[in-house]
N, C-alpha and C positions, 0 to 999 in steps of 0.2 A: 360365391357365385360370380361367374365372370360374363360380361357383356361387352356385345361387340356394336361400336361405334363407326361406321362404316358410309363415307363420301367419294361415291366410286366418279365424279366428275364435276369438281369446284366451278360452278358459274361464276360471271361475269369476272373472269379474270383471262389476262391474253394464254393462249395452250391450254393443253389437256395436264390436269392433274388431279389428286384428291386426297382425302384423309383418310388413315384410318389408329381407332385407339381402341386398344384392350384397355378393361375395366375390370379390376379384382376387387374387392369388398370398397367400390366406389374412387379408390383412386387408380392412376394412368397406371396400366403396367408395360405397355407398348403403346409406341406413338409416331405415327408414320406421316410428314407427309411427302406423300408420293410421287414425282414426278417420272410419269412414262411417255412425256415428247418422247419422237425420238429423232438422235443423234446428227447434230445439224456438219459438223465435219467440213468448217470452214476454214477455221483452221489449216487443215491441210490441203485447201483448193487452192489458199494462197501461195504455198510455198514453190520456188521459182518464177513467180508472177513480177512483173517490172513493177517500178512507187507509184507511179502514175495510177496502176490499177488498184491497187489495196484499200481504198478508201471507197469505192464504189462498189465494189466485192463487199466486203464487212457490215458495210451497211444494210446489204441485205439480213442481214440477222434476223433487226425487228422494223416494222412497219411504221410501229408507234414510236421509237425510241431512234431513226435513224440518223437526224442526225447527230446525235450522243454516238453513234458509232462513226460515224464520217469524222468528224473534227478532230474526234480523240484518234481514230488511226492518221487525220493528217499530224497534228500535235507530235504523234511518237514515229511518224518517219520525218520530220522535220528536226527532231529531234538527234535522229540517229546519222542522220548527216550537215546538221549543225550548222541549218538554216533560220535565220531571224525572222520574222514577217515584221510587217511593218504596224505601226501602235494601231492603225486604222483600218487594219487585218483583225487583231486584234478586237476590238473595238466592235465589228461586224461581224464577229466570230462569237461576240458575246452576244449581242443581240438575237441574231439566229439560234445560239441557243435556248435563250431565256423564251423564244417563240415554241419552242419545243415543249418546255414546261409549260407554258402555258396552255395550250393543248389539250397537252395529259392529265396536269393536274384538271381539269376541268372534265374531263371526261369520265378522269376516277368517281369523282366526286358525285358528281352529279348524276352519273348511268350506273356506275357500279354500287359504289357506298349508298348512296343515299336510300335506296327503294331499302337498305336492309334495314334500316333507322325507323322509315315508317311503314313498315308492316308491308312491301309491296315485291312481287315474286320478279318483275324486271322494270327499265327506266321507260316502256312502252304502258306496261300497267302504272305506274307512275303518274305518266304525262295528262293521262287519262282526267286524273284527277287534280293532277298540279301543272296544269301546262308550261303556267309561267316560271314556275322553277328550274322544268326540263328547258324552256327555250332560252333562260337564261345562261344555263351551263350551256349548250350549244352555239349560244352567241361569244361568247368567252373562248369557247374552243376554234370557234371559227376565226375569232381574231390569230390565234394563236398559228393556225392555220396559214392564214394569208402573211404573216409576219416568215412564215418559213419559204413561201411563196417570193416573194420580193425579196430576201436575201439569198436562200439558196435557190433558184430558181425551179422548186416547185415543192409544192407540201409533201409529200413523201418521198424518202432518197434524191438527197439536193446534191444534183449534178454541178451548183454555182462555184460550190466553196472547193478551192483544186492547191496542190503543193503551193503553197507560198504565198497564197492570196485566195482572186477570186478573179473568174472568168469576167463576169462583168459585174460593174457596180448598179445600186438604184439611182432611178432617176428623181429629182427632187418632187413631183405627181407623184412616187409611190410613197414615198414619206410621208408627204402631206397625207394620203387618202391613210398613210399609218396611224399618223397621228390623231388624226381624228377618230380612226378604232377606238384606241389607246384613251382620247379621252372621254369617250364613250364606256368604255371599260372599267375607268375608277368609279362611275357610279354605280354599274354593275357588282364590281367587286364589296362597295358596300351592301347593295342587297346581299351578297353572296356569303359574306358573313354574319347578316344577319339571320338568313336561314340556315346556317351552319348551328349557330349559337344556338336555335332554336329543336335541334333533332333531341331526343332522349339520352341520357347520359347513359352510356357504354364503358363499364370497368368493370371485366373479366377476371383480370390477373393484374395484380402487381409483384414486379421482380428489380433488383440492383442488374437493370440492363448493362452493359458495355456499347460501346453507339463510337463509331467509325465514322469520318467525315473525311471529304481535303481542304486543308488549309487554303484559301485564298488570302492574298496577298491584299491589306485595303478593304476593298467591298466583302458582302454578300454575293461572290458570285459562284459559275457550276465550271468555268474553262480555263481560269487563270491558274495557279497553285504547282506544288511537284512535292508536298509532302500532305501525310496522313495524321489526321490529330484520334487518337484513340483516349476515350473518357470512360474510367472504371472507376466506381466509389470515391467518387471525387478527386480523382489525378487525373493526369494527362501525360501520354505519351506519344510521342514522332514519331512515324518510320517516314523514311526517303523513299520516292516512289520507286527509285531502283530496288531499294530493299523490299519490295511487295510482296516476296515470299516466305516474309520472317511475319508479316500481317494475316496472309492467305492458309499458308498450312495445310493446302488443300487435301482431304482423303476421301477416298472412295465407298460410299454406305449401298447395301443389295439390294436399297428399296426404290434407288432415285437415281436418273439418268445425270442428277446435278452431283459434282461434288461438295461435300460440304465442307467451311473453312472456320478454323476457329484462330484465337489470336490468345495466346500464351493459355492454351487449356480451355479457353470459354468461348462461347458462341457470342456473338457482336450483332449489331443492327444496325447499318444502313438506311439512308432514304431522307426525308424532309423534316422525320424530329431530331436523327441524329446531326445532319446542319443547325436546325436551329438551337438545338444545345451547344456545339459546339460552337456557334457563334452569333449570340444572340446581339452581343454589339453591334453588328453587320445589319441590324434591319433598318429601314427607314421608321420615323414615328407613326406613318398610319399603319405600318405591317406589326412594329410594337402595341399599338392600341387594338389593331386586332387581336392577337392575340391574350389582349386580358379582358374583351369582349367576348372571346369564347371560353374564356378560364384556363387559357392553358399556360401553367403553373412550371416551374422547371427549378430541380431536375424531375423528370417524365417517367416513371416506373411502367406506365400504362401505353402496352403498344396501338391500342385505339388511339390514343394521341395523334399520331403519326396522319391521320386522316383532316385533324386541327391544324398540324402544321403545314397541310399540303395548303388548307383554303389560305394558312399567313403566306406561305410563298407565293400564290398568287398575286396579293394586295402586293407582295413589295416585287415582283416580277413585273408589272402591268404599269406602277411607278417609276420603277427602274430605266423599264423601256422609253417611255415614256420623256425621261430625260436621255436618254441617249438621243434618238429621234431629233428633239430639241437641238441638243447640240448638232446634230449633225445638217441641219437645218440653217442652224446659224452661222455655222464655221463651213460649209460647203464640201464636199468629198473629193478629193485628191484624184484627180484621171492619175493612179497610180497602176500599173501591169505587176501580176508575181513575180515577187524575188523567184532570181535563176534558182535553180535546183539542180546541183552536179551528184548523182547516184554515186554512192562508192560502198564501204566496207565499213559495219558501224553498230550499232543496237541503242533503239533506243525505248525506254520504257514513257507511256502519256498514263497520267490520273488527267480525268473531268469528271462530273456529278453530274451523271443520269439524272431524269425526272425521281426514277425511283432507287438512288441512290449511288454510289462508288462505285467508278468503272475504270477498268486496266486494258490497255493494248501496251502488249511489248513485244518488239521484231528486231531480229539479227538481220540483217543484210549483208552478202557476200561480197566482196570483191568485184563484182558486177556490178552491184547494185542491186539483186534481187533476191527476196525474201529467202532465206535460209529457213527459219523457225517461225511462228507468231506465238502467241498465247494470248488468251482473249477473255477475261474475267469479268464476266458483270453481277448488279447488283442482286437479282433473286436468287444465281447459285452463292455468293458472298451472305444473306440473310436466310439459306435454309435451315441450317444452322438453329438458327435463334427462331423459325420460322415452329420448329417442334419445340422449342425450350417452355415458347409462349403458350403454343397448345398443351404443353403437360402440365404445367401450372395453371393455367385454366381451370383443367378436370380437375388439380388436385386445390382447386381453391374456391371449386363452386361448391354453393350450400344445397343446391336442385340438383334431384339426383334426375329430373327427365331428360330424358335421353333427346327427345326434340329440339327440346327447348337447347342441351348443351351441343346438338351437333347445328344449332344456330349459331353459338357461340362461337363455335370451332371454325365456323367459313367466315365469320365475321371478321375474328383476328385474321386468317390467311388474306382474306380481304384487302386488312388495312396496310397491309405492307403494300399491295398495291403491285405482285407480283406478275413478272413478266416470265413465264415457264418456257417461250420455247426460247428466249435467250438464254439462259439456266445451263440447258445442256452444253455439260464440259466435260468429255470423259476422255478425250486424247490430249495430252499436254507435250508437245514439245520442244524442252528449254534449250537446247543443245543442237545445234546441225550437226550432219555426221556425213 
């Protein structure tokens, strides 16, 4: 007898999508999930567009994620015409991003994840009952917020951060009123794992995942890097960011506006457990100690994890900043102007690490100087992949056959990846100008 499992519009997750799975004598016989955004075709609005523009273009993608879209197209046109920025570019380049994560993860967490943990339909019926929890994750996000505020100048699509630098620097008042967030924040972040710790234990499925990261250089971070550590069954393998499509694989499935990408045969995972396996060295001690406060164990079978690792990158995101701020406080910031930027004939490919995981911008540029091609890969079309892997191993590893109960499970994991659908949509690829 066969039964249909059917999520015709996954909440609290950014776009329209949803599940669906056939059911033959209790296990998956089909297993969709769906993505019907549709086709955002930015990719090709850029092309012939001057450098100047491409980075503020792009970034419109996603609202939440923008600037992971900004940095990373400045990163790969900087790249393709073979501009250095300076360490203190750099340096505020990190910052701004880590204010992004901070943000997100805090708003996954606490609006999306959490109400499914204790029994609650959204982070509104939530608050009802747990105020303090939700104003905690709000207060977290808000820092996160005002951190993308002060360096890119403004929380959503930061106009500040431009080729070669940055329009204008902060003033040492906005540091300070940072730092003070910041240190406000480490005690939040302890509460925040302590109610993390304390949600229901969630293990659906366990699988010998493959987990995708970029290598950063030194730290724990999501902007420095230009190769990919790829971890199966206890190896490890490099690709070169140039090489991204020996990683990507991308093909075409009739159910999903995303391409899905596998990396030698298998679907791969993305996002904040694939960092923190792949480099657990990288954390500071209180983001270590959080995470053996919430038990999370490694190597990570379990894609619910991925929701633990978002709360450790927080503690050591909130840390991080925190000494950046510090230093920059203490050492004063350079009245430096953006390195020149001369447009010419080039390609060049940027890896950085979205909030919710692995992200690709690579652009040919002409002769001119202006875009010939882009190609624009981010992290939930890179995890659809693995996104059904998990939900078939679910059905075929639950002991409950209720159908309720399992199409809880099923938005649960879709959930915890933490998916961002209308960035997803990829279905023009153009590698080649013609």
């Amino acid at each position: 007898m066969s039964t249909r499992i059917t999520v015709e519009h996954l909440a609290r997750v950014e776009g329209h999508g949803g599940i669906t799975v056939e059911l033959d004598g209790g296990r998956a016989a089909t297993v969709r999930f769906d993505i019907f955004e549709g086709a955002r075709l930015l990719e090709g609005l850029v092309r012939g567009r001057c450098a100047e523009d491409i980075s503020q273009i792009l970034s419109r993608i996603c609202a939440i994620c923008s600037v992971s879209h900004s940095l990373t197209s400045l990163k790969a046109t900087e790249l393709a015409f073979e501009v250095q920025v300076s360490p203190q570019t750099d340096l505020l380049r990190d910052l701004l991003y880590r204010g992004e994560t901070i943000q997100s993860h805090a708003l996954h967490l606490f609006c999306l994840a959490a109400p499914d943990y204790l029994e609650y339909p959204s982070a509104i019926a939530l608050a009802a009952d747990h105020p303090d929890a939700v104003r905690l994750g709000l207060r977290l996000k808000k820092l996160g917020n005002s951190m993308q505020e002060v360096i890119g100048g403004r929380a959503v699509h930061p106009v500040n951060a431009v080729l070669g630098g940055f329009g204008k620097l902060p003033s040492e008042d906005q540091l300070i009123a940072l730092r003070t967030g910041l240190l406000q924040a480490v005690g939040d972040c302890d509460a925040m794992i302590a109610l993390i710790a304390s949600l229901p234990a969630a293990d659906f499925c366990r699988s010998d995942t493959v987990f995708a990261a970029m290598r950063s250089p030194g730290d724990y971070g999501y902007y420095l890097g230009d190769e990919v550590v790829v971890l199966s069954n206890g190896t490890r393998e490099t690709v070169p960011a140039a090489g991204y499509r020996s990683l990507t694989g991308e093909r075409a499935v009739p159910h999903s506006h995303a391409k899905h990408s596998m990396f030698n045969g298998k679907p791969f995972m993305v996002g904040a457990l694939a960092r923190v396996m792949s480099n657990p060295e990288g954390l500071t001690p209180r983001a270590a100690e959080a995470m053996r406060k919430l038990g999370l164990t490694l190597p990570s079978g379990n894609p619910m994890d991925n929701n633990k690792a978002q709360a450790v990158e927080l503690v050591q995101d909130v840390e991080y900043s925190l000494g950046i701020v510090e230093r920059l406080l203490r050492d004063g910031l350079a009245q430096e102007r953006p390195v020149e930027v001369r447009p010419r004939a080039g390609v060049g490919t940027a890896i950085t690490e979205a909030p919710r995981g692995l992200l690709i911008h690579s652009y040919t540029y002409d002769d001119e100087g202006k875009i010939a091609a882009a190609d624009v890969i981010t992290p939930t079309a890179l995890n659809a992949a693995s996104i059904e892997n998990h939900l078939r191993l679910a059905v075929d590893q639950s002991p409950d056959p209720d159908v309720p109960a399992l199409r809880k499970k099923l938005e649960m994991i879709a959930r915890a990846y933490d998916p961002c659908i209308s960035c997803s949509v990829h279905l023009i690829q153009k590698l080649h100008a013609t």
